[in-house]
HTML snippet that shows the backbone in 3Dmol.js (N, CA, C, O; Angstrom):
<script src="https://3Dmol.org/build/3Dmol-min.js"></script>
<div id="view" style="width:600px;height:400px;position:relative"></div>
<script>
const pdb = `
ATOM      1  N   UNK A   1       0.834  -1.160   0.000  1.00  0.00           N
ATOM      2  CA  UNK A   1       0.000   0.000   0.000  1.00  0.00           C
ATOM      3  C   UNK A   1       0.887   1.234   0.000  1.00  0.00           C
ATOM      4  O   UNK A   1       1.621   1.559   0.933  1.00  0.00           O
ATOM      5  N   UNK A   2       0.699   2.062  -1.459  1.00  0.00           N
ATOM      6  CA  UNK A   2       1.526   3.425  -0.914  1.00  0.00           C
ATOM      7  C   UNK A   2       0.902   4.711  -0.883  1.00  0.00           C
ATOM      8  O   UNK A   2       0.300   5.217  -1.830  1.00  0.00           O
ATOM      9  N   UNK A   3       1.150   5.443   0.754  1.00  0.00           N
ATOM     10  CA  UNK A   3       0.110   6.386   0.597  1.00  0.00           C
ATOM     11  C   UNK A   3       1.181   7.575   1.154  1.00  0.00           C
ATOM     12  O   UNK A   3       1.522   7.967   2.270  1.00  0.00           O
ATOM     13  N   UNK A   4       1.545   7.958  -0.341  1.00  0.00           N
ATOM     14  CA  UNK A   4       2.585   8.913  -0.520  1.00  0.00           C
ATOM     15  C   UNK A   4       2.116  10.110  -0.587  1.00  0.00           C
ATOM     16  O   UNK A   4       1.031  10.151  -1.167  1.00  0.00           O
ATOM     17  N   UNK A   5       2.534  11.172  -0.195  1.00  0.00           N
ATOM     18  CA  UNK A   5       2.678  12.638  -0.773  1.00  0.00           C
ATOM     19  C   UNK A   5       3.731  13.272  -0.156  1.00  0.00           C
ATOM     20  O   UNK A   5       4.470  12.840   0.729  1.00  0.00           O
ATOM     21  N   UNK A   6       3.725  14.586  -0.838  1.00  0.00           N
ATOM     22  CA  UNK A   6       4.402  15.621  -1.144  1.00  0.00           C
ATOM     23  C   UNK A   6       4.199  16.414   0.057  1.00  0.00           C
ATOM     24  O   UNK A   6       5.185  17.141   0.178  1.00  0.00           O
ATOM     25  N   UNK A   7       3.341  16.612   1.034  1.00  0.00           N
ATOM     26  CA  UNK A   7       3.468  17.708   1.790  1.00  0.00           C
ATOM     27  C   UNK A   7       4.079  17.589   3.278  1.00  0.00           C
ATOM     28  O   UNK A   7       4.055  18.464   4.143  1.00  0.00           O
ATOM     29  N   UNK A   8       4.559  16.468   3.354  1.00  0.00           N
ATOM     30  CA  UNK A   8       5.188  15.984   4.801  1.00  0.00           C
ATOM     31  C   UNK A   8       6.263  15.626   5.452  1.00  0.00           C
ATOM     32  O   UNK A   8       7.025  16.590   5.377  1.00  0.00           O
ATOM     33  N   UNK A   9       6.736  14.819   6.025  1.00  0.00           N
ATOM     34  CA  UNK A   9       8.137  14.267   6.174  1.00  0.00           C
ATOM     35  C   UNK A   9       8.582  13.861   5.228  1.00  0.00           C
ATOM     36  O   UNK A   9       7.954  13.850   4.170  1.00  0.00           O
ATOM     37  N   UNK A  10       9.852  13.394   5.363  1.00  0.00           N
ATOM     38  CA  UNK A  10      10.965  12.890   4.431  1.00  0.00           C
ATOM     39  C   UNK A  10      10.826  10.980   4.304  1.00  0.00           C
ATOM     40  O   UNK A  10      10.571  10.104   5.130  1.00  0.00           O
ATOM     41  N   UNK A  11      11.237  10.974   2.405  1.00  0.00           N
ATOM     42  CA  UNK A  11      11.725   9.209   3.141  1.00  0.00           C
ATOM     43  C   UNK A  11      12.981   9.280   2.411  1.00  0.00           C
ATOM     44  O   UNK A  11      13.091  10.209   1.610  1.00  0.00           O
ATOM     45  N   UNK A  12      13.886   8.515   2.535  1.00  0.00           N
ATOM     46  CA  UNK A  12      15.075   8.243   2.133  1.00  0.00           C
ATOM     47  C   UNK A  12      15.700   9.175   1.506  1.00  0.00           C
ATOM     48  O   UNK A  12      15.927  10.232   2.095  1.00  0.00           O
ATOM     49  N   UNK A  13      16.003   9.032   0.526  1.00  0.00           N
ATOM     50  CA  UNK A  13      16.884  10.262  -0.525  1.00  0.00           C
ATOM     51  C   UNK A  13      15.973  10.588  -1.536  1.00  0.00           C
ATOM     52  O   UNK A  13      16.453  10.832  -2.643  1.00  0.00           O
ATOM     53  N   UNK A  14      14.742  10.643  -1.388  1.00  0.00           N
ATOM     54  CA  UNK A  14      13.626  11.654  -2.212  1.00  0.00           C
ATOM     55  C   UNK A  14      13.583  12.830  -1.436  1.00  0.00           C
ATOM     56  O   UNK A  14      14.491  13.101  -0.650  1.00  0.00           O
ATOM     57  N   UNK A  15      12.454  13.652  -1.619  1.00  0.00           N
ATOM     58  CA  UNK A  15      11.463  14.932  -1.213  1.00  0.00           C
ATOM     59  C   UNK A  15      10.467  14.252  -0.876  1.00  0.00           C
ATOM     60  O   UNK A  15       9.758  14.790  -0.025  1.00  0.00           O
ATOM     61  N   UNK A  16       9.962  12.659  -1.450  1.00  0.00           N
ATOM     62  CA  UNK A  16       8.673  12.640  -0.811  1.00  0.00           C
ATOM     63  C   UNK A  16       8.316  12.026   0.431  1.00  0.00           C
ATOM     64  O   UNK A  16       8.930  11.266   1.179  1.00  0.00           O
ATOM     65  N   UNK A  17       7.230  12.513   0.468  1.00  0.00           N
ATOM     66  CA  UNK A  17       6.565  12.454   2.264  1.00  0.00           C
ATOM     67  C   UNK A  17       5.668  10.972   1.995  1.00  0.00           C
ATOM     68  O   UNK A  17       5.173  10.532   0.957  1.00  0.00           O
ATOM     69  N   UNK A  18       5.681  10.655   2.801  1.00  0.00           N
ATOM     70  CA  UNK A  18       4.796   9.160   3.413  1.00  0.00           C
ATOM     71  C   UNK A  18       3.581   9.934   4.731  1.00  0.00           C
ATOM     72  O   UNK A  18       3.788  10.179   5.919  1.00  0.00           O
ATOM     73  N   UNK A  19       2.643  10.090   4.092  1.00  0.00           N
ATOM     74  CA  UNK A  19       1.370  10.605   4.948  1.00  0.00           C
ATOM     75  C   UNK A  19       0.620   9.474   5.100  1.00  0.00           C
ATOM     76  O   UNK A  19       0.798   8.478   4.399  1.00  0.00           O
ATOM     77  N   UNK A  20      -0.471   9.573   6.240  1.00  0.00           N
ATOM     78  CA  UNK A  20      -1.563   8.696   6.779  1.00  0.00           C
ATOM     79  C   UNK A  20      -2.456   9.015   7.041  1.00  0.00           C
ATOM     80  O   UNK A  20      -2.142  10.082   7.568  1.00  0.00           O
ATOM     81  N   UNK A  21      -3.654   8.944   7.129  1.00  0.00           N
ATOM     82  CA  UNK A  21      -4.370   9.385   8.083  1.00  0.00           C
ATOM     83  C   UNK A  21      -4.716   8.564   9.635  1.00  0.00           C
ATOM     84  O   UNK A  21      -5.210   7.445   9.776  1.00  0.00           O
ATOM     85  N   UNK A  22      -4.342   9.388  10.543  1.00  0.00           N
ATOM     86  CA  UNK A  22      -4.473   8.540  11.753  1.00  0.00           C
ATOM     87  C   UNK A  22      -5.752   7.632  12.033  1.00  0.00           C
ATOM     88  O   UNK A  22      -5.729   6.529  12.579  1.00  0.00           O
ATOM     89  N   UNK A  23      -6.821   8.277  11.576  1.00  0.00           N
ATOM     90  CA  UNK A  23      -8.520   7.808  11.725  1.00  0.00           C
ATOM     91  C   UNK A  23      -8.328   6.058  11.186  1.00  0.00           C
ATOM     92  O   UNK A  23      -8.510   5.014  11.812  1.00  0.00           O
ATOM     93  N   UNK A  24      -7.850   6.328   9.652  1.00  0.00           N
ATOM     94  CA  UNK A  24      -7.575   5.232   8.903  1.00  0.00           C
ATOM     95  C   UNK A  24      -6.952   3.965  10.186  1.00  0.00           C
ATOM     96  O   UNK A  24      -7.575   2.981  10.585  1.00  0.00           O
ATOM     97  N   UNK A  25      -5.871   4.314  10.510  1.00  0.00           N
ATOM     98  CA  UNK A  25      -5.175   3.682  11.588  1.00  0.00           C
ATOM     99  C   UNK A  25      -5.994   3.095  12.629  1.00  0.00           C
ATOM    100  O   UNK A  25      -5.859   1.881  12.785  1.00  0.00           O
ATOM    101  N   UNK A  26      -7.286   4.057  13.799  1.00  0.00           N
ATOM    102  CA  UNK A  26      -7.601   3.938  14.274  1.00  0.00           C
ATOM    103  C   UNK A  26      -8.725   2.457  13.596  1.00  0.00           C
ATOM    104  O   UNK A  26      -8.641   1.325  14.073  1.00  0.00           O
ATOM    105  N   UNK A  27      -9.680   2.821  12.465  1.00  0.00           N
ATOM    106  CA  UNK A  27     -10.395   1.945  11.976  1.00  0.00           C
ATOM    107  C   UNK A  27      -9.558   0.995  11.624  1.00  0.00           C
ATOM    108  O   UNK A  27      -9.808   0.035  12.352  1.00  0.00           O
ATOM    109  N   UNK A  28      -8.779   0.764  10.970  1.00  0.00           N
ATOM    110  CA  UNK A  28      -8.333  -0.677  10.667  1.00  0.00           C
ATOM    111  C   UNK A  28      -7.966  -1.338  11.972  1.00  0.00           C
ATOM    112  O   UNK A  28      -8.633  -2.372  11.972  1.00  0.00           O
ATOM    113  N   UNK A  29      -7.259  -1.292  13.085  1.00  0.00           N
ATOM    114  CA  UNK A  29      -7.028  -1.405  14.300  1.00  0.00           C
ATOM    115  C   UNK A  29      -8.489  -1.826  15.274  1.00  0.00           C
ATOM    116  O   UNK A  29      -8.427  -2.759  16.074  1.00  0.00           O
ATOM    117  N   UNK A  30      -9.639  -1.100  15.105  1.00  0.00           N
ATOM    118  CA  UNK A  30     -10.914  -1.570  15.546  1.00  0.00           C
ATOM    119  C   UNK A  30     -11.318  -2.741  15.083  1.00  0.00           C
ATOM    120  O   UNK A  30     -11.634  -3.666  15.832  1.00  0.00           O
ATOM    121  N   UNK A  31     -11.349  -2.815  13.638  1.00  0.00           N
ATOM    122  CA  UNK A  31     -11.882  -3.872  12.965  1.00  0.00           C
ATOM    123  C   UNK A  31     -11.087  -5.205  12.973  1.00  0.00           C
ATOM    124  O   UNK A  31     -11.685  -6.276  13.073  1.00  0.00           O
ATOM    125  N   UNK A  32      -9.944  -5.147  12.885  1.00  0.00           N
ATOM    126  CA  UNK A  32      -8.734  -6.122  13.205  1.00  0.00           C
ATOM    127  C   UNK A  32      -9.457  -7.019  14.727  1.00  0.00           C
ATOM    128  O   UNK A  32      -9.859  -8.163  14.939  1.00  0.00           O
ATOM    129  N   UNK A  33      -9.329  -5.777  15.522  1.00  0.00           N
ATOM    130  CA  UNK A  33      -9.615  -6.736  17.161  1.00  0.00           C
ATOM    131  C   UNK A  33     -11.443  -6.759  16.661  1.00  0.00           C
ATOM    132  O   UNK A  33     -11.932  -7.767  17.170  1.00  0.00           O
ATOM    133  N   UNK A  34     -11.861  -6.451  16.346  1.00  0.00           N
ATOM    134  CA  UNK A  34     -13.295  -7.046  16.394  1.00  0.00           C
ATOM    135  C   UNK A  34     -13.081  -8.563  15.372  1.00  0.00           C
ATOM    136  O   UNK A  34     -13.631  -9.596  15.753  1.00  0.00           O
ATOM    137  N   UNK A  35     -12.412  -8.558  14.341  1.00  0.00           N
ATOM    138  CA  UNK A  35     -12.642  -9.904  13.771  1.00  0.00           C
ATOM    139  C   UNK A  35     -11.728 -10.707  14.674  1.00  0.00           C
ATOM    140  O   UNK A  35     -11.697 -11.904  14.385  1.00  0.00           O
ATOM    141  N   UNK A  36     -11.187 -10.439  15.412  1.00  0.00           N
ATOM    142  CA  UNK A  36     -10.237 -11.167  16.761  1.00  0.00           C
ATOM    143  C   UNK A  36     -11.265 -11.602  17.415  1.00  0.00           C
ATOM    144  O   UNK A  36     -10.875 -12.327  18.331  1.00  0.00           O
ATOM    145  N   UNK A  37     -12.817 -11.471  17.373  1.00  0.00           N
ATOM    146  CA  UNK A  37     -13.782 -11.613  18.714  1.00  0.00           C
ATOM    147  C   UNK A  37     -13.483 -10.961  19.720  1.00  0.00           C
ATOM    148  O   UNK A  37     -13.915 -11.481  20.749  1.00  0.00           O
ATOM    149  N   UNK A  38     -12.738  -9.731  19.915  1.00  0.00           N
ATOM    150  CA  UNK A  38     -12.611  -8.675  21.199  1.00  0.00           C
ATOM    151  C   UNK A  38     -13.746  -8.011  20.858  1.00  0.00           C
ATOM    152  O   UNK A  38     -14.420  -8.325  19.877  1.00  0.00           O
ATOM    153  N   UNK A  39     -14.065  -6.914  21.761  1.00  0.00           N
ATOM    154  CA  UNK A  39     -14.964  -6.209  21.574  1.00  0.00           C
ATOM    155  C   UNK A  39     -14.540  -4.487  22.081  1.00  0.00           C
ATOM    156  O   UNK A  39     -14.649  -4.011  23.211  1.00  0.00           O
ATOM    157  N   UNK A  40     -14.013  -3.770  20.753  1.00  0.00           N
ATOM    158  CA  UNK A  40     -13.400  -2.429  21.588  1.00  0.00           C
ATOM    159  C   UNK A  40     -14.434  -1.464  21.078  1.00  0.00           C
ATOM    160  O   UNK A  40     -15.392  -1.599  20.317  1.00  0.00           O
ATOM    161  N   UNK A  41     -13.833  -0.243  21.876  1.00  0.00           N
ATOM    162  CA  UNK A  41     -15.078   0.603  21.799  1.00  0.00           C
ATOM    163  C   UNK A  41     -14.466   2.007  21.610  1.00  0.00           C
ATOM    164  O   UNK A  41     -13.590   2.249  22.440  1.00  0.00           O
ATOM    165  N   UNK A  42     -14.635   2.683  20.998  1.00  0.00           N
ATOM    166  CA  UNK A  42     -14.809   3.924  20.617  1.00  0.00           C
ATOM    167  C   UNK A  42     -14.747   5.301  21.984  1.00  0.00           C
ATOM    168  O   UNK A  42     -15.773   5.331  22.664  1.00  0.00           O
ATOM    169  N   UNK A  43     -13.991   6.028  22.248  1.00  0.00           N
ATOM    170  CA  UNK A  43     -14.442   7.079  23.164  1.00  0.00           C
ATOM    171  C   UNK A  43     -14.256   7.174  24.835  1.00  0.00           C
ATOM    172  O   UNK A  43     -13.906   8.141  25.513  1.00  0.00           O
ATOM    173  N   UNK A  44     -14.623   5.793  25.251  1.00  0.00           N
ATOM    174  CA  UNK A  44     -14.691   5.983  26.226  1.00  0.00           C
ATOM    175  C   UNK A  44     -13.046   6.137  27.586  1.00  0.00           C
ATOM    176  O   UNK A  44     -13.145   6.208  28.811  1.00  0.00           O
ATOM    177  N   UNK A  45     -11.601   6.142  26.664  1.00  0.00           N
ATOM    178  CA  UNK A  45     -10.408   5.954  26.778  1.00  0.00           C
ATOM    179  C   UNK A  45     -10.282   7.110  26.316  1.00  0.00           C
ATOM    180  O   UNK A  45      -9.126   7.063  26.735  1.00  0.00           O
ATOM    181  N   UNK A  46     -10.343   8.048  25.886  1.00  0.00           N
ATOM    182  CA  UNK A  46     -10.127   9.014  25.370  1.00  0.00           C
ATOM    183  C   UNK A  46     -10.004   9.159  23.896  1.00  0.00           C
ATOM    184  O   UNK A  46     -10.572   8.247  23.294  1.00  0.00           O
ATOM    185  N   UNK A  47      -9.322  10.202  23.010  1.00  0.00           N
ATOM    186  CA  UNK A  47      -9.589  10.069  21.350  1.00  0.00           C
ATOM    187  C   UNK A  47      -8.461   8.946  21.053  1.00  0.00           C
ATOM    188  O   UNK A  47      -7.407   8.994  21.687  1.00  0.00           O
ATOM    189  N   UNK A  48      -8.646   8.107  20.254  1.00  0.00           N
ATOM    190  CA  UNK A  48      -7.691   7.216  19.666  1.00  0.00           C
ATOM    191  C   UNK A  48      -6.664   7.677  18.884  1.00  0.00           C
ATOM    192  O   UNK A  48      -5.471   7.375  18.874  1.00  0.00           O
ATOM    193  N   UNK A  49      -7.350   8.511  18.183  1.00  0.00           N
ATOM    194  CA  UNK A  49      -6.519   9.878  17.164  1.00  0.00           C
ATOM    195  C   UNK A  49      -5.083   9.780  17.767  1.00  0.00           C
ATOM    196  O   UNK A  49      -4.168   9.229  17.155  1.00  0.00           O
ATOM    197  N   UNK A  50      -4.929  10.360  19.033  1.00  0.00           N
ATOM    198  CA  UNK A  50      -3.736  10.725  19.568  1.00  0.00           C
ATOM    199  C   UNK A  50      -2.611   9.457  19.262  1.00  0.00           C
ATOM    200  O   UNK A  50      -1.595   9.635  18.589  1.00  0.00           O
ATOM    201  N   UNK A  51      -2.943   8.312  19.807  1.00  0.00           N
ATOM    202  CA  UNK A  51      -1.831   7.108  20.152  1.00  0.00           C
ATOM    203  C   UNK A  51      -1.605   6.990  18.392  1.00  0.00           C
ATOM    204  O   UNK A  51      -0.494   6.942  17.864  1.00  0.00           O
ATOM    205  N   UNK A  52      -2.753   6.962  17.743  1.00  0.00           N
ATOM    206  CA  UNK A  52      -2.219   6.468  16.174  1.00  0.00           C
ATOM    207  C   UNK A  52      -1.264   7.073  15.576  1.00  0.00           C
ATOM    208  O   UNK A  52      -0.245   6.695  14.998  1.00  0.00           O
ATOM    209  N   UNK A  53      -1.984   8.603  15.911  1.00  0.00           N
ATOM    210  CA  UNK A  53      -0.799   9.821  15.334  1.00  0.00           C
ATOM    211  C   UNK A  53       0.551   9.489  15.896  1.00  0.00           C
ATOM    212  O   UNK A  53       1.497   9.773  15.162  1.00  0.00           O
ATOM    213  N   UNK A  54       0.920   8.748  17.469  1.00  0.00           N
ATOM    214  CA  UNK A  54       1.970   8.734  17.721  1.00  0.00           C
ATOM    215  C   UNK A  54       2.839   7.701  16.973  1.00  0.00           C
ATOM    216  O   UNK A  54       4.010   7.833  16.616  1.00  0.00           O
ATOM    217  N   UNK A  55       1.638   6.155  16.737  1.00  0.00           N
ATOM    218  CA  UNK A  55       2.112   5.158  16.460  1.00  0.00           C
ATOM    219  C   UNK A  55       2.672   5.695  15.205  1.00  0.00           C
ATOM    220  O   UNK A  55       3.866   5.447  15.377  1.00  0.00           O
ATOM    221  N   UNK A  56       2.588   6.244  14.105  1.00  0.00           N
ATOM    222  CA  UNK A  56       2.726   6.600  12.507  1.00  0.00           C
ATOM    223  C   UNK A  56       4.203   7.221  12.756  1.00  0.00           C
ATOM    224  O   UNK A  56       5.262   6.697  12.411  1.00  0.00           O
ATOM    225  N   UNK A  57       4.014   8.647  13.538  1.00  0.00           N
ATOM    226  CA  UNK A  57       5.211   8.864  13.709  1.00  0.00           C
ATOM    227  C   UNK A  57       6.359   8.036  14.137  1.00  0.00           C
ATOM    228  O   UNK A  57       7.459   8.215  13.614  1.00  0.00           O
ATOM    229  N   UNK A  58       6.145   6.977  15.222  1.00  0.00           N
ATOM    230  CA  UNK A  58       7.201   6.326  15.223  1.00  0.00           C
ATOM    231  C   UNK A  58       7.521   5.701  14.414  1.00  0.00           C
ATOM    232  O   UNK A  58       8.737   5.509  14.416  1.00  0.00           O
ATOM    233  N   UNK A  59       6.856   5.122  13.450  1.00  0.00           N
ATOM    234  CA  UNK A  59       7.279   4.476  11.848  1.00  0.00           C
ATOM    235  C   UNK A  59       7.906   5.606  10.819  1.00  0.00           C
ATOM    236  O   UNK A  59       7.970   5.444   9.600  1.00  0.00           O
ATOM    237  N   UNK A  60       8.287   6.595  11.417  1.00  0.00           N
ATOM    238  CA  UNK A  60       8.594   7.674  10.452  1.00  0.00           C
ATOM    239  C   UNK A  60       7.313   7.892   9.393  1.00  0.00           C
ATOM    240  O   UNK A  60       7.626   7.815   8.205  1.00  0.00           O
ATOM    241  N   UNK A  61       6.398   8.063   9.589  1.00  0.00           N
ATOM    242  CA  UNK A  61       5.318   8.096   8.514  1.00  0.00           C
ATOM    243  C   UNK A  61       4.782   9.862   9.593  1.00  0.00           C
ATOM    244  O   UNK A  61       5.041  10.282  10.721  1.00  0.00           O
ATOM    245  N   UNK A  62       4.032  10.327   8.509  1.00  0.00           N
ATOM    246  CA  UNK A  62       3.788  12.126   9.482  1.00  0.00           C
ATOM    247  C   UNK A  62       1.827  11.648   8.731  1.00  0.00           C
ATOM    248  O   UNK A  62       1.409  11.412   7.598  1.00  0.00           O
ATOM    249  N   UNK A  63       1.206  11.711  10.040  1.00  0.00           N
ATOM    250  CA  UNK A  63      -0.090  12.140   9.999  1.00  0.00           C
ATOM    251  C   UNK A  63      -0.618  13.172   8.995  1.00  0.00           C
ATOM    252  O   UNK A  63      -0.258  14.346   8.916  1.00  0.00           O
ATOM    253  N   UNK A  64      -1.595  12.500   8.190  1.00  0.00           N
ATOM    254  CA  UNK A  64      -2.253  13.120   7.405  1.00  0.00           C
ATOM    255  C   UNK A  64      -3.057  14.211   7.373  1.00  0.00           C
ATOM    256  O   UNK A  64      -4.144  13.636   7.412  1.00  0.00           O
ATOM    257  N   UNK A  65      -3.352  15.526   7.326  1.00  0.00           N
ATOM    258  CA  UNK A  65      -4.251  16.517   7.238  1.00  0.00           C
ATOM    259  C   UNK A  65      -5.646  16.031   6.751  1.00  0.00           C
ATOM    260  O   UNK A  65      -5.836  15.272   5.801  1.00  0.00           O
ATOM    261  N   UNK A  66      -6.636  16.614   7.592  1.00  0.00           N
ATOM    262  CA  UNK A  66      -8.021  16.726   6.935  1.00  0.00           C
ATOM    263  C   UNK A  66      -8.206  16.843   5.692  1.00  0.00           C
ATOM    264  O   UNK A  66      -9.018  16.226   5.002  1.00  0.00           O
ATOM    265  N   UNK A  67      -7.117  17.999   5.228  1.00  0.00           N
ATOM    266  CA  UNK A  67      -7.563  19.069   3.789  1.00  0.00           C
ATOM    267  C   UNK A  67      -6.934  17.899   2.482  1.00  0.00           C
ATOM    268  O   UNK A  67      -6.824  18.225   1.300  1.00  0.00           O
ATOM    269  N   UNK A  68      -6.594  16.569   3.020  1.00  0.00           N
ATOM    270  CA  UNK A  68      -6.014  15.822   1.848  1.00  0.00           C
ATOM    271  C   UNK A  68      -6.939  14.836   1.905  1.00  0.00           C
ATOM    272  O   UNK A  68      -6.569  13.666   2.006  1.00  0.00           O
ATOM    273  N   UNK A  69      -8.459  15.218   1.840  1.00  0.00           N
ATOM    274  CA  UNK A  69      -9.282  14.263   0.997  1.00  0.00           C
ATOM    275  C   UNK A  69      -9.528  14.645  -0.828  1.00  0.00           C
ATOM    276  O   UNK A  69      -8.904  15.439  -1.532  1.00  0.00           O
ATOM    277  N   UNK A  70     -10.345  13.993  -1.079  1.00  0.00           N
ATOM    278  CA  UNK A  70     -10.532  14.201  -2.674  1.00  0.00           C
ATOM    279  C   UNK A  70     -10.721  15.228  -3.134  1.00  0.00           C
ATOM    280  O   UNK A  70     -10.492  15.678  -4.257  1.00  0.00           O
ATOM    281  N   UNK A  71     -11.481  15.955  -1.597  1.00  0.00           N
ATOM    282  CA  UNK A  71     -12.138  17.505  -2.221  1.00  0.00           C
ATOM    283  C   UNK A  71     -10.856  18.073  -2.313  1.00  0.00           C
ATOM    284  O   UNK A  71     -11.036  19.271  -2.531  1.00  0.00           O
ATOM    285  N   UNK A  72      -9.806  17.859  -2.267  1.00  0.00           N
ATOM    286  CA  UNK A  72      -8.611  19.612  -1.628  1.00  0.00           C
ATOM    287  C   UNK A  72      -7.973  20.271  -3.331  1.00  0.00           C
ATOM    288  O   UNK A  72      -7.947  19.843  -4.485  1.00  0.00           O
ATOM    289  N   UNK A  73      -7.759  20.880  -2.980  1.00  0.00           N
ATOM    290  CA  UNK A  73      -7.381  21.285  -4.000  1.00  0.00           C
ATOM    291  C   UNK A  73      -5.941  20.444  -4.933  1.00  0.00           C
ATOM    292  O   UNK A  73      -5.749  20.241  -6.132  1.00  0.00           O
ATOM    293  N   UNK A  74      -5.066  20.098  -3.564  1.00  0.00           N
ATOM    294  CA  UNK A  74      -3.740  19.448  -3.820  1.00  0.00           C
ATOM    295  C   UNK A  74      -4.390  17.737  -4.319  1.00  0.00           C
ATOM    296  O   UNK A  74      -3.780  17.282  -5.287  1.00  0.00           O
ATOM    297  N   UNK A  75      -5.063  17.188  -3.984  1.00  0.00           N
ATOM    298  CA  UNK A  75      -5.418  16.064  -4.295  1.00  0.00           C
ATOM    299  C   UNK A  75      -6.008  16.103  -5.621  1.00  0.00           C
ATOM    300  O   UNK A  75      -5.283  15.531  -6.436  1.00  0.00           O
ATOM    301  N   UNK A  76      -7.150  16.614  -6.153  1.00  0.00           N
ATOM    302  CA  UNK A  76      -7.663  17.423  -7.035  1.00  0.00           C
ATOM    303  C   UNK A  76      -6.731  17.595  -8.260  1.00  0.00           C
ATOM    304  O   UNK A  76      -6.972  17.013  -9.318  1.00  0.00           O
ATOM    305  N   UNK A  77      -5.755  18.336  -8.106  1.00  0.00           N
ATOM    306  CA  UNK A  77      -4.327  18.700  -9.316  1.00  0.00           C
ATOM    307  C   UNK A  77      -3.423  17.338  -9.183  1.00  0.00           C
ATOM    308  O   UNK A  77      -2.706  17.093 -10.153  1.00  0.00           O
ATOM    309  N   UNK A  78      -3.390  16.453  -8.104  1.00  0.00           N
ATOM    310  CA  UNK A  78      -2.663  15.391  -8.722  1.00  0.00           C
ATOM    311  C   UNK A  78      -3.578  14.379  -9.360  1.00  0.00           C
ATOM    312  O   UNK A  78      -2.966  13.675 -10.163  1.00  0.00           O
ATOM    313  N   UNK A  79      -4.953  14.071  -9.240  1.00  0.00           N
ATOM    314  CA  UNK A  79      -5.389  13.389 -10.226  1.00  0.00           C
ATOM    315  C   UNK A  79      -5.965  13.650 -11.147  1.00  0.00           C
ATOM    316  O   UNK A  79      -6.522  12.790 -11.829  1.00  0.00           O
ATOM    317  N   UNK A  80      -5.988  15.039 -11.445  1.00  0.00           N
ATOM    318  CA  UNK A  80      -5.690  15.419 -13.015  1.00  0.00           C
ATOM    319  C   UNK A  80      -4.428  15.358 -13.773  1.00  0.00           C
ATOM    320  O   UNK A  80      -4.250  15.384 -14.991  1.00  0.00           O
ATOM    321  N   UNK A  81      -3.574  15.270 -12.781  1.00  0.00           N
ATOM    322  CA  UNK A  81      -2.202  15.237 -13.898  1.00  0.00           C
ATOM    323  C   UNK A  81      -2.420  13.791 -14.056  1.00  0.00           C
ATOM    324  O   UNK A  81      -2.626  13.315 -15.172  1.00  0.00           O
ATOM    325  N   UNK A  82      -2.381  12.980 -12.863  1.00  0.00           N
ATOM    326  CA  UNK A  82      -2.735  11.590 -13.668  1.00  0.00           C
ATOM    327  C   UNK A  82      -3.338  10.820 -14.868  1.00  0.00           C
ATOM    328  O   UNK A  82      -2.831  10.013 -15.647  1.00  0.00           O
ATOM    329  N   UNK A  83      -5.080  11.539 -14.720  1.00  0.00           N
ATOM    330  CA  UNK A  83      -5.718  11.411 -15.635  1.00  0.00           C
ATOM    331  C   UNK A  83      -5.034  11.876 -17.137  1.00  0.00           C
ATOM    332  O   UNK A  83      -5.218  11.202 -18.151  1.00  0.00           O
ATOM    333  N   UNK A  84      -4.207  13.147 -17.125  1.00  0.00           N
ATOM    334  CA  UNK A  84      -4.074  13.660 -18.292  1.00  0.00           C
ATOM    335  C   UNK A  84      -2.676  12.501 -18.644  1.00  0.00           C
ATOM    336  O   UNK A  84      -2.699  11.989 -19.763  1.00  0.00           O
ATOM    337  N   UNK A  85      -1.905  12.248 -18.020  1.00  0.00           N
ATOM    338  CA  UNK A  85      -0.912  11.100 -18.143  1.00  0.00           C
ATOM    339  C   UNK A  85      -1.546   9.631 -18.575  1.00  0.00           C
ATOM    340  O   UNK A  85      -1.099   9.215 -19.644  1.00  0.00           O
ATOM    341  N   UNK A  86      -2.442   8.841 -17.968  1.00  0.00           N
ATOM    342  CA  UNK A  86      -2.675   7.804 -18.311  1.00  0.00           C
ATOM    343  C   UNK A  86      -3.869   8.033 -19.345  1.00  0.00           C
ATOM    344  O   UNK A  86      -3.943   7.226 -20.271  1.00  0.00           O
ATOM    345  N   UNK A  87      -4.903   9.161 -19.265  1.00  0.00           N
ATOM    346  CA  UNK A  87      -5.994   8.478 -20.180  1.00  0.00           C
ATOM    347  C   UNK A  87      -5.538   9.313 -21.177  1.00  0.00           C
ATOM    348  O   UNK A  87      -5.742   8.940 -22.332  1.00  0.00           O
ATOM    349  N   UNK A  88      -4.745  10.769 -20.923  1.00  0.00           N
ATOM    350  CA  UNK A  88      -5.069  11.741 -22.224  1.00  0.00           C
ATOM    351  C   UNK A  88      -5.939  12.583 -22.082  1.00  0.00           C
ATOM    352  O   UNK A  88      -6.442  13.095 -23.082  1.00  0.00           O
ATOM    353  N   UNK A  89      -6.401  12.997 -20.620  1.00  0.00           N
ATOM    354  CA  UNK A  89      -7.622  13.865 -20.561  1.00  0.00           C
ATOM    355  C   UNK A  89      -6.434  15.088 -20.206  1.00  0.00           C
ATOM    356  O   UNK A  89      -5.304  14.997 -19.726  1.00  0.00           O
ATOM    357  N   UNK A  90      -7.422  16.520 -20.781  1.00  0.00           N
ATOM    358  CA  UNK A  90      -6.812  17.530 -20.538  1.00  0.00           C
ATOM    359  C   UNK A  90      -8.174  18.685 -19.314  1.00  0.00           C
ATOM    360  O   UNK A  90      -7.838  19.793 -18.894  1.00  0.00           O
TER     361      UNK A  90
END
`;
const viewer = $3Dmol.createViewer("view");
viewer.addModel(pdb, "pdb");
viewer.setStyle({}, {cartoon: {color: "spectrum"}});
viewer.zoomTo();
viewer.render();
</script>
């Protein structure tokens, strides 16, 4: 899975950033121990947000911004350059 961009930390001897979103983290992590037959819960430990954001960072990976869903503008201009690269759309 690569969930690369441009606006974050460093990886190796590129410019590019390795972003996440922590939420992502948090849900896959819920669903994992629920198909385990645990039963976790949401809220009542405080926001999960926090530990994921920490867990990412310690993988050298930098937490993802809100503003990098489909709507943003930066997301937006890279899959138009895509599109115009693979299909030919301008």
């Amino acid at each position: 899975m690569d969930h690369t961009d441009t606006n974050a930390g460093r990886t190796g001897d590129t410019d590019r950033v390795e972003t996440f979103n922590p939420w992502t983290v948090v849900n896959l992590v819920f669903h994992h121990l629920a198909d385990q037959g645990l039963h976790p819960v949401l809220g009542e430990a405080g926001d999960p947000a926090v530990p994921a954001t920490a867990l990412l960072r310690a993988f050298g990976i930098e937490p993802g911004r809100n503003d990098e869903s489909v709507t943003s503008p930066l997301v937006q201009d890279e899959l138009a350059e895509l599109r115009a690269r693979m299909l030919g759309e301008r």
